[in-house]
N, C-alpha and C positions, 0 to 999 in steps of 0.2 A: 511679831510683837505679842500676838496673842500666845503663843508657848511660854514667850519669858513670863509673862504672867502665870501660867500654870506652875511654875517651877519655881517662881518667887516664895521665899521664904521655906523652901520646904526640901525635904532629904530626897537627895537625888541618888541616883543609882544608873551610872555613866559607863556605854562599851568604850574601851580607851577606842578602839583601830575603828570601832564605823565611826563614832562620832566626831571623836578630838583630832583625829592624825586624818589626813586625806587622803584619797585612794591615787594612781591604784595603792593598795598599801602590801610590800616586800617585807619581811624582817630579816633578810638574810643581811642585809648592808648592818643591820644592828649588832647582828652576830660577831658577823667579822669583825666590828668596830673589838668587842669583848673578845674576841681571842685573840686577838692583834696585841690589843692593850694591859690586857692581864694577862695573859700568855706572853706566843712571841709571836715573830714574823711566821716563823714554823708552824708552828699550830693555824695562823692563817688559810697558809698555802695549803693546809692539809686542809679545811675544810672549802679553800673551795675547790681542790681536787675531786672533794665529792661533791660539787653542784649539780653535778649533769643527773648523779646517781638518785638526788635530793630530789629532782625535778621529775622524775619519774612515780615517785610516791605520793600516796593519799597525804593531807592536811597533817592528821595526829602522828602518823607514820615517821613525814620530815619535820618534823617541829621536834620529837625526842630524836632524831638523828644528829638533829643541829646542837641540842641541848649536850648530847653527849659526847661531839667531839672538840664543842666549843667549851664544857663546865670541868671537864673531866680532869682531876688534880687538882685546880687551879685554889687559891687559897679565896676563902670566904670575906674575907675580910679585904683581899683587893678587888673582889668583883664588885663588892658593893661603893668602893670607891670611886669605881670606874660609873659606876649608876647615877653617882652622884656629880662627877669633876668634868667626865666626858661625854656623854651619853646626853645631857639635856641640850647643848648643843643643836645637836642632830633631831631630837626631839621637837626644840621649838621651831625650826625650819621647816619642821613638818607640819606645824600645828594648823590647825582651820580655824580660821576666824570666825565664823559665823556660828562654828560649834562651842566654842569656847565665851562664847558672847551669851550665848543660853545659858552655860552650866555657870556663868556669875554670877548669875541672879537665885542661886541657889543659897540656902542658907548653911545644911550640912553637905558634903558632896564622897562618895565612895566610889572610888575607877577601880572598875571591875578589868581584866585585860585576858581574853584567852587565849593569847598567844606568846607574849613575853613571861619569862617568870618574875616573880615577886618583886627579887632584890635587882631587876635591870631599869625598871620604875620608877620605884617607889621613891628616891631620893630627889629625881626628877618634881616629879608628883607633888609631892611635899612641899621641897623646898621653894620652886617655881610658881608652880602652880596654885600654891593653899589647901590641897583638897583635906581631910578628914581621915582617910582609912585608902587602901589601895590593895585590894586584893589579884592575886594573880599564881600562876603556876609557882612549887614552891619543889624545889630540886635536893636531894637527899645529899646533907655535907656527914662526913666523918673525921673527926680530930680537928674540924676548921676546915676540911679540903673536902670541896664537892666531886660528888662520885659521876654525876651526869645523869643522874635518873629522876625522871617525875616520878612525883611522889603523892599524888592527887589529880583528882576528877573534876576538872571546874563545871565541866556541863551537868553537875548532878547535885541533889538538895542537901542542904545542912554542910559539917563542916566547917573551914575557914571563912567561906561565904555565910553561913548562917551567923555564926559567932559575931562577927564584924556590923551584921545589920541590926542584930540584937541589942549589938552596945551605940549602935548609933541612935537606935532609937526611944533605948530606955528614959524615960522619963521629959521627954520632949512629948508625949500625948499624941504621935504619931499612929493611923491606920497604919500606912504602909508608903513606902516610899514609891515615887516619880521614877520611871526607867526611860533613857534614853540609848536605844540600842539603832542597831541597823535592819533595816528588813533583807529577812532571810537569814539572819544570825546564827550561829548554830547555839547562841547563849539565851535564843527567844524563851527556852522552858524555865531558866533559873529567870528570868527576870518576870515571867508570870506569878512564881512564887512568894517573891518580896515584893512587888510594884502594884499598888493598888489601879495602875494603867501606866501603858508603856507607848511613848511615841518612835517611830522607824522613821531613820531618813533613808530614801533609797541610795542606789547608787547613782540614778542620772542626777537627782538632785546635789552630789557633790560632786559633779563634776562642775557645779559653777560655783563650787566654793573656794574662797581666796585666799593664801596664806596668810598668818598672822604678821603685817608688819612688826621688824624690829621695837620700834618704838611705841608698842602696843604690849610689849610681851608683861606679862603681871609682873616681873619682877626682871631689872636689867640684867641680860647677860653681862658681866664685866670678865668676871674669871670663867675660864675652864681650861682644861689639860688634854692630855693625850699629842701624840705626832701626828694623825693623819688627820689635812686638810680637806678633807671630799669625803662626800659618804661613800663607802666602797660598794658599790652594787658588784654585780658578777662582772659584768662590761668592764667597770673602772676596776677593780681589785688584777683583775687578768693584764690589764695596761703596766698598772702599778708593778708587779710582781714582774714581766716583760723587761720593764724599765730599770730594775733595782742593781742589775750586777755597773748596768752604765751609769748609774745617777753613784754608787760607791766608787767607782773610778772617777769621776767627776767630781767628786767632793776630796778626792786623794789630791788630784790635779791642782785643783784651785786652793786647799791648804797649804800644798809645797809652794805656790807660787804668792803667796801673801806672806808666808813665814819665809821665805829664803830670796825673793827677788825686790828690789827696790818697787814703789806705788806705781812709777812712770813705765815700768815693764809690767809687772801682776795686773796692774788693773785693764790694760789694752786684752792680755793672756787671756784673765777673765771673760772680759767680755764676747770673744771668739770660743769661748764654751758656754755664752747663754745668759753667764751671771750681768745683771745691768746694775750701775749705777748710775742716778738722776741728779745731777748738780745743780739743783732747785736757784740757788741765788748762794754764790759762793763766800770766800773769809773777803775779809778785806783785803785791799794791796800791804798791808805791812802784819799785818797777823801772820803773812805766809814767809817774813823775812826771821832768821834767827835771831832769836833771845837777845837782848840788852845785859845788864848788869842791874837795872831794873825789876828783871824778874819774869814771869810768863804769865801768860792769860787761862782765864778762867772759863773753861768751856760749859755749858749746863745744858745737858739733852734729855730729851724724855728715855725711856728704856725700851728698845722693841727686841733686842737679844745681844747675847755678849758679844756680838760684833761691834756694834754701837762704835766703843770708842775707838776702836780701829779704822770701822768707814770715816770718823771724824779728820783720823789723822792722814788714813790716806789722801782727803779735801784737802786738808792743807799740804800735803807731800810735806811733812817734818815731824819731828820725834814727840811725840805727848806721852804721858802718864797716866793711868789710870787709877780707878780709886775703887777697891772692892771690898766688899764684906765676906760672905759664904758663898765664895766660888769657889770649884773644885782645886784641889790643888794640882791638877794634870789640865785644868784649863790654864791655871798662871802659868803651868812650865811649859806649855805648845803658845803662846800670845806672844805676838812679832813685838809687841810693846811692852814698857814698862809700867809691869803692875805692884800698888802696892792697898795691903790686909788694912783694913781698919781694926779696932777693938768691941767699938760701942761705946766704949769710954769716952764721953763726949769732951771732957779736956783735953785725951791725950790724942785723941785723931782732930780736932783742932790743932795741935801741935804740929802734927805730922804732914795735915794738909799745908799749913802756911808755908813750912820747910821743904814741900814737895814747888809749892808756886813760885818758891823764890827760888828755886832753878829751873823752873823751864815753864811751859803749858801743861794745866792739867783737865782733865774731863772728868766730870763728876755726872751720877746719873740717881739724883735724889731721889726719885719716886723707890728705891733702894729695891724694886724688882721688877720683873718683866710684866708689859700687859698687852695681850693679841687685838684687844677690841677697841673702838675709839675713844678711850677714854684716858683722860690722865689721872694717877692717883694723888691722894697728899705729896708735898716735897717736903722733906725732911730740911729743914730751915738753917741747919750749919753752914753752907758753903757761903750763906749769906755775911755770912761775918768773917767772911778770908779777905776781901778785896771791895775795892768801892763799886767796882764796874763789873758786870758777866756778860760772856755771849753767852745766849742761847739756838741752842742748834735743832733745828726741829726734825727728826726722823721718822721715815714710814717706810713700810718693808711689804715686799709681796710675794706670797708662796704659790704652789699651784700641786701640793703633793706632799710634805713632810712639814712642823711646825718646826722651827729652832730653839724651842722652849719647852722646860717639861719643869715636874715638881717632885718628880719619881727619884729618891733617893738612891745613889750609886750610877746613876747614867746620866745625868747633869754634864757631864764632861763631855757628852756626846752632842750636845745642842748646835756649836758650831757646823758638828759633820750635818747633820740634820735638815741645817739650811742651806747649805753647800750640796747636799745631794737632790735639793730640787732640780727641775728644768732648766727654769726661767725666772731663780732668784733675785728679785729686786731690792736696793735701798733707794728711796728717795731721801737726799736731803736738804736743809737749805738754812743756812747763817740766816740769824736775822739782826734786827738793830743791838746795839749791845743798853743794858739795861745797868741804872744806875741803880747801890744796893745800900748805898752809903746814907748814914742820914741825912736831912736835909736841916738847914740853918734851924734852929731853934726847938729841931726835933728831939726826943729824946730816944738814945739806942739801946741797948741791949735785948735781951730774949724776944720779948714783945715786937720787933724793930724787924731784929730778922725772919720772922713769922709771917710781918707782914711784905716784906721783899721777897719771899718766897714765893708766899699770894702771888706777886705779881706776874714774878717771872713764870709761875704758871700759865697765868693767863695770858700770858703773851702768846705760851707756846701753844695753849688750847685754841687760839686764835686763828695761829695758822697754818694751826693743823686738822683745825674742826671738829674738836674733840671737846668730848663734855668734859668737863673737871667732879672730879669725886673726892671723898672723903677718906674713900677705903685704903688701906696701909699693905704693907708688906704682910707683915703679920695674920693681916685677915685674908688676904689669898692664901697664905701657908695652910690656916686654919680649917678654911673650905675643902680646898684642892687635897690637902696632905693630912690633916689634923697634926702638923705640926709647926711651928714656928721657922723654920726652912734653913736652919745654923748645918753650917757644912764643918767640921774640923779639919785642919790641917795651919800650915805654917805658912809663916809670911812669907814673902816671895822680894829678896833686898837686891 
């Protein structure tokens, strides 16, 4: 308590790896995350073919070795996406709570880091976290494409360090800033410079420090990107890479046997390769009987990957339809079901859905894009005015090695294989009561009406799914993740 008082209200000057992250503290799992992700698998494999050689060298030695065969090419502008979409993830999993509980009570805050550069941060940083400024190693780009070379001295005075403290401090009437470093740091000399006093926490004192609960973190994780589910340390990256030619035969397998075999053989098939599904609480007895002349039911699930409405229909073993926006068009032409394009045009895909429910079942997945984390987004309130009555289907999915989701323009197509070439890919699902959408006597309907049937059927699904409900839209994942609005082109699929 007595620190957080020393640091209240005042410009602090924070080592990211002793204080915010906890020991022991690797950076090679971070590495790999960025040449996995910005790169390729290739570029992986190559760096950690040279782990062993890594592990031989001094500190400065392998940190520009990592730099250079992790940066080298790669374009400027998707590493830094990757700093910002994937990477805080892993970040906040790592965080210390107890460190992080000091630097709040800061009023200006600068994370110094000497080991990541700049642009693998600062996005992190920023965005998450709040901080002010975030200095760190800064890697030489040419035309947009970094070469892989440091390009600067963080253990020495002046500089991007001096500049940063300068402007922190200007006209706040600041001596000198608060440094909170680790003892034994090799950044003890710069932080004598700027820090009118510097506190150390040692190393035994973090070993009883505790990660930052989820529901602690400054700002919710709801989005991020990237395929790899696990941080890759050398142990896990070597398993992974091990594992990769079987989990691609595995994902070959279980696609031919979902596209080309009836549900009552694929799915048995499946399962005898690893893949589960979990029939939480199934359709009714006559939801699983064919079609009337009446028309078909209205499915409403949350989104956890383009499999979605296919797990739906294998539950019911019968034919449904799908309802898509910006899917690839080589996802609609491999999908055992029938998909069809919406517009955006909100009268004519009203049109299109009512005329899709009046022949068969259809699955709609309003929150209109994928989300990894517990949460459900806004639902887009049209399906609310197709029908008086919806099931909603609640699903949850479980990886153990590749995500089935991405936001990376041109490999979208690839999501299914993604999740197919897990281990021990799971769906849970489970039908729940079905939910009336229709107004009620004396109510009044239109826009206003289905906005709030939307409401509902969210929350039903947050209910029992255990999932918070949020405000955040399709759009604003695009915007985070991609910086862009996430419209795929191509043609409908009739």
């Amino acid at each position: 308590m007595m620190l957080r008082d020393k640091v209240h209200d005042q410009t602090v000057m924070v080592d990211l790896e002793s204080w915010l992250l906890r020991s022991p503290m690797s950076a090679f799992p971070y590495f790999m995350i960025v040449a996995i992700e910005a790169g390729s698998f290739l570029r992986g494999l190559l760096l950690l073919l040279a782990y062993p050689l890594l592990c031989l060298l001094g500190h400065e030695a392998r940190l520009k070795a990592m730099v250079m065969v992790t940066f080298s090419g790669l374009r400027e502008k998707e590493v830094a996406r990757i700093g910002k979409a994937v990477l805080p993830k892993f970040f906040l999993e790592e965080m210390a709570m107890e460190g992080l509980e000091v630097v709040r009570e800061a009023r200006t805050v600068v994370v110094v880091s000497a080991v990541f550069p700049r642009v693998m941060v600062e996005g992190f940083m920023k965005e998450y976290m709040g901080v002010n400024a975030v200095v760190g190693r800064e890697v030489k780009t040419v035309a947009g494409r970094y070469v892989g070379i440091i390009v600067d001295d963080m253990e020495s005075e002046g500089g991007k360090v001096d500049e940063v403290m300068q402007e922190m401090k200007n006209g706040k009437g600041d001596v000198g800033a608060v440094g909170l470093a680790g003892a034994g740091s090799r950044m003890q000399h710069l932080f004598s410079i700027y820090c009118k006093e510097t506190y150390a926490v040692s190393d035994a004192e973090k070993k009883t420090w505790q990660p930052l609960p989820s529901g602690k973190y400054p700002r919710p994780l709801i989005f991020h990107d990237g395929r790899l589910a696990f941080k890759p340390t050398a142990a896990a990256a070597i398993a992974m890479y091990t594992f990769l030619p079987w989990s691609i035969f595995l994902a070959v397998v279980r696609c031919m046997a979902f596209g080309v075999l009836p549900y009552h053989v694929s799915i048995p098939l499946a399962a005898l390769t690893g893949m589960r599904s979990r029939l939480i609480a199934g359709p009714s007895p006559d939801a699983t009987r064919q079609n009337n002349a009446g028309g078909g039911r209205l499915y409403v699930c949350n989104h956890r990957t383009l499999l979605d409405p296919i797990t739906v229909a294998a539950s019911l073993n019968k034919p449904v339809t799908a309802v898509t926006y910006s899917v690839s068009p080589v996802s609609e032409l491999i999908a055992p079901i029938r998909t069809a394009r919406l517009t955006r045009d909100r009268d004519e895909d009203r049109r299109r859905m009512e005329e899709l429910l009046a022949r068969g079942d259809l699955v709609v997945c309003p929150e209109g894009t994928t989300c990894r984390e517990p949460y459900l987004l806004r639902f887009s309130p049209l399906f609310a005015e197709l029908t008086s009555k919806v099931t909603p289907v609640a699903l949850e999915t479980r990886v153990d090695m590749f995500y089935g989701t991405s936001t990376k323009p041109g490999v979208k197509w690839l999501d299914p294989f993604y999740f197919m070439m897990n281990s021990r890919p799971e769906y849970r699902v489970e039908f729940l009561e079905r939910v009336f959408t229709a107004p009620a006597d004396g109510e009044v309907g239109g826009h206003g009406h289905s906005i709030n049937a939307a409401n509902r059927v969210q929350r039903v699904l947050g209910e029992a799914l255990a999932f918070e409900l949020t405000e955040q839209t399709r759009k604003d994942k695009y915007k985070m993740l991609a910086g862009n609005e996430g419209n795929v082109k191509g043609e409908v699929k009739r």
